[in-house]
C-alpha positions as CSV (number, residue, x, y, z in Angstrom):
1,X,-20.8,4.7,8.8
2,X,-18.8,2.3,6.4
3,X,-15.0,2.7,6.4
4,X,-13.8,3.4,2.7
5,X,-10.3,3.7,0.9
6,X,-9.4,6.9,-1.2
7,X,-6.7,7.3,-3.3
8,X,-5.7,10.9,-2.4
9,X,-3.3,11.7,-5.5
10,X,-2.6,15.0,-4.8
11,X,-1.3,13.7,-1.2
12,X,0.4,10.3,-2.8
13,X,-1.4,8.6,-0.4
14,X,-4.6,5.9,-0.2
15,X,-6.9,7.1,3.4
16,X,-9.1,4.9,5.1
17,X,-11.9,7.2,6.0
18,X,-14.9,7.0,8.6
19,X,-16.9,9.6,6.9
20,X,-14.9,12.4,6.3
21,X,-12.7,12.0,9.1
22,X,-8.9,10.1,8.3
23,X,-8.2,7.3,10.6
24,X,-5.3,6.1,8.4
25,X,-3.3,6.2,5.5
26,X,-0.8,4.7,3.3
27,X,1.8,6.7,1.3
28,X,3.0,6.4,-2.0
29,X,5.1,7.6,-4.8
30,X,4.2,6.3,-8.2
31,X,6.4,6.0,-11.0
32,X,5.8,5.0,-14.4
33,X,7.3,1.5,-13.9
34,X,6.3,0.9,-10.2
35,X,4.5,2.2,-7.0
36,X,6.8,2.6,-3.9
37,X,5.2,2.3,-0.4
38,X,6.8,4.4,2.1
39,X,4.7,4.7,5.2
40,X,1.7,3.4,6.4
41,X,0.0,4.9,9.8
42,X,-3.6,4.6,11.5
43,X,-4.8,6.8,14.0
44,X,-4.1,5.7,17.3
45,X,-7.9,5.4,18.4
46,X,-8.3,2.8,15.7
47,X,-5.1,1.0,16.1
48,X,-5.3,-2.8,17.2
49,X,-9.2,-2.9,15.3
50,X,-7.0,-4.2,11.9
51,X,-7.7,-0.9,10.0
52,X,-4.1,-1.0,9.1
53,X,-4.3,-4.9,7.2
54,X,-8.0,-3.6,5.5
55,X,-6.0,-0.4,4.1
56,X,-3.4,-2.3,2.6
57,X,-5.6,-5.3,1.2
58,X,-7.9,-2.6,-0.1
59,X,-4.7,-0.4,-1.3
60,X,-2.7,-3.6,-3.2
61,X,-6.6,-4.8,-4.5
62,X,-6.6,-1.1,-6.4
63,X,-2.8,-1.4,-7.4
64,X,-3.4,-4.9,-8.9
65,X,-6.5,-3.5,-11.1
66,X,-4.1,-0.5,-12.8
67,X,-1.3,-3.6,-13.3
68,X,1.1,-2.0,-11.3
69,X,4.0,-3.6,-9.0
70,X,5.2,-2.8,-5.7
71,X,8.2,-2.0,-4.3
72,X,7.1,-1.9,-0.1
73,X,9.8,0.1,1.3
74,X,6.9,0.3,4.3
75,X,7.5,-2.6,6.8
76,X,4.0,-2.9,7.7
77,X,2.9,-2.8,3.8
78,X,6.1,-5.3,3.0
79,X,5.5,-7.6,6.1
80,X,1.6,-7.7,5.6
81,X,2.6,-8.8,1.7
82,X,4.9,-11.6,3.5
83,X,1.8,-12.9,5.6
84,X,-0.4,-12.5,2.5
85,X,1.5,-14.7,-0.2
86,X,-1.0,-14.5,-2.5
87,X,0.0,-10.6,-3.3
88,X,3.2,-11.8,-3.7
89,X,2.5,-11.6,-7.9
90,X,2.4,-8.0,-7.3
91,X,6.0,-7.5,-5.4
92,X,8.6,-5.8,-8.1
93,X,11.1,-7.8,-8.9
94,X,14.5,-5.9,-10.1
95,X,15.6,-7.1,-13.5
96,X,18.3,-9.4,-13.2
97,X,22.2,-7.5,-14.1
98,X,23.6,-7.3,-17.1
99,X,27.0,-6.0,-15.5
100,X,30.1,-8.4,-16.8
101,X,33.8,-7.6,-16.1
């Protein structure tokens, strides 16, 4: 059976699936300037097999279609974007201060 990504909005989280079954997942919270990864896991029986780098690719390649840009408070999610600079158009950028004295 194909491996799939599902955004599972009522669980702020994309799954990879094998079928039904959950192997590993990525979670979210969305706001309506930004998404912010917070945790990304895979199952141990999968781990090592690169389910984890084929969840986020699929996971940023949905987030760039709705135009949206990532804050990766996830190390895995923000170290994958490091190795992957061409997601790096997608990485949130804070506005620069306005704060004088």
């Amino acid at each position: 059976m194909a491996l799939e990504v599902v955004d599972n909005a009522e669980r702020e989280r994309f799954e990879m699936r094998d079928g039904r079954k959950v192997i590993g997942w990525a979670a979210y919270q969305e706001t309506a300037e930004l998404i912010v990864f917070t945790h990304t896991e895979v199952d141990r029986e999968w781990e090592g097999r690169g389910i984890g780098g084929q969840l986020v690719q699929a996971t940023l390649d949905h987030v760039r279609r709705q135009r949206m840009p990532v804050l990766p408070m996830c190390s895995f999610v923000s170290a994958w974007m490091d190795r992957h600079p061409d997601y790096d158009d997608l990485r949130y950028r804070p506005p620069a201060s306005r704060v004088t004295d």
